[in-house]
C-alpha positions as CSV (number, residue, x, y, z in Angstrom):
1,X,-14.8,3.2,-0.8
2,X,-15.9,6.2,-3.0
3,X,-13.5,8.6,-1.2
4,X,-11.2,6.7,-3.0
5,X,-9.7,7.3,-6.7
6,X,-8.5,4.0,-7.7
7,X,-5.6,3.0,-9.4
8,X,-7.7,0.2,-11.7
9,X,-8.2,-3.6,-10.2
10,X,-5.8,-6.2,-9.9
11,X,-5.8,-9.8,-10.4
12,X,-6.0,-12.4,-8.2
13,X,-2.8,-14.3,-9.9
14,X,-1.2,-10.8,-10.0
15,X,-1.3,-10.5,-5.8
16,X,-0.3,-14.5,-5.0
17,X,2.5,-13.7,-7.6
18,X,3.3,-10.8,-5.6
19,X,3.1,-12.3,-2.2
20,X,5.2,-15.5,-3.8
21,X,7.8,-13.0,-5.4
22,X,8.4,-11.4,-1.3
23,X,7.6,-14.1,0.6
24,X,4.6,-12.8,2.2
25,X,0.7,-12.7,2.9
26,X,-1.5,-10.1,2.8
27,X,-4.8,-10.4,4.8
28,X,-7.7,-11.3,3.2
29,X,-9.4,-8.1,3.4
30,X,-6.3,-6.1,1.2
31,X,-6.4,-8.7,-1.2
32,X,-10.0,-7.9,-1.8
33,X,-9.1,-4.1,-1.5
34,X,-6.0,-4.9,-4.4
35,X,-8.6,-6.8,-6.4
36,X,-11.4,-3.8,-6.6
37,X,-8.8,-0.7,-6.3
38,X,-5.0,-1.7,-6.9
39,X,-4.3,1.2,-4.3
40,X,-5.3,5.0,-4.8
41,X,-5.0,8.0,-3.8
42,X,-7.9,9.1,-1.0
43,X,-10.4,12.2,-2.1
44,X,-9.0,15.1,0.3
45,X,-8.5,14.8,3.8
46,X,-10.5,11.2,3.6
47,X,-7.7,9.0,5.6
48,X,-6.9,10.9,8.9
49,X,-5.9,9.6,12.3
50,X,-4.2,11.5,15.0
51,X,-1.5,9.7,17.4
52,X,-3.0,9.6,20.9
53,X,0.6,10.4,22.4
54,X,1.1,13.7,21.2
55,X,-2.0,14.5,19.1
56,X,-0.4,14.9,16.1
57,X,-2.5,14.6,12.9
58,X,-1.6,12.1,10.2
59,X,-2.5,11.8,6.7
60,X,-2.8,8.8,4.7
61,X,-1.6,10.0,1.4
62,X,-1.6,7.3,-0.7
63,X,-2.6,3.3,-0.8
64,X,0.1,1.5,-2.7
65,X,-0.9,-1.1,-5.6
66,X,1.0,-2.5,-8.5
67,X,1.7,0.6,-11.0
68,X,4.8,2.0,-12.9
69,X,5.1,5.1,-10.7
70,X,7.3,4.2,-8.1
71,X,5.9,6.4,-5.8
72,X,2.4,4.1,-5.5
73,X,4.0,0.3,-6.5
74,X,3.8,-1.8,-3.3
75,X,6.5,-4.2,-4.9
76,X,9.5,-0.9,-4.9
77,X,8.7,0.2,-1.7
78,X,8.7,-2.9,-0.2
79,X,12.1,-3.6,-1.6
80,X,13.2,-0.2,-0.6
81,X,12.1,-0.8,3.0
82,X,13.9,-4.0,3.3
83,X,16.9,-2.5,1.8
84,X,16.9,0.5,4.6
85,X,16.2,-2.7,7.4
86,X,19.3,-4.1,5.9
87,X,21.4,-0.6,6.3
88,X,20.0,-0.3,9.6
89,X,20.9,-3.4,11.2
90,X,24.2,-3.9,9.1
């Protein structure tokens, strides 16, 4: 994972407490990923894919962890996801 630049590491207590506090699971493999990285932003163009319907390229701009920009914390986006779920099916 050197194409990425890390936001620090993470502990373990910090990512149950985290899937306790939404009521989730994250796979093994993220946890491990949270632990080593706490999200980060990839080096360039590292994280591409293209959509096999219309070819269109994506780019991964940013892996969320726990920080205090808003921006990159996986706990505020969650919440603002579920929030716009809510206002889309209310």
């Amino acid at each position: 994972m050197n194409n990425i630049n890390g936001f620090g590491s993470l502990s373990m207590i910090d990512i149950l407490s985290l899937e306790e506090k939404f009521d989730i699971v994250f796979p093994d493999d993220y946890k491990e990923f949270l632990e080593n990285y706490n999200g980060g932003l990839p080096k360039k163009n590292y994280l591409t894919t293209h959509l096999a319907n219309t070819g269109e390229k994506i780019v991964l701009g940013s892996l969320l962890g726990i920080v205090e920009k808003e921006n990159f914390d996986l706990g505020t986006c969650f919440l603002n996801m579920k929030m716009n779920f809510h206002l889309l099916v209310n």
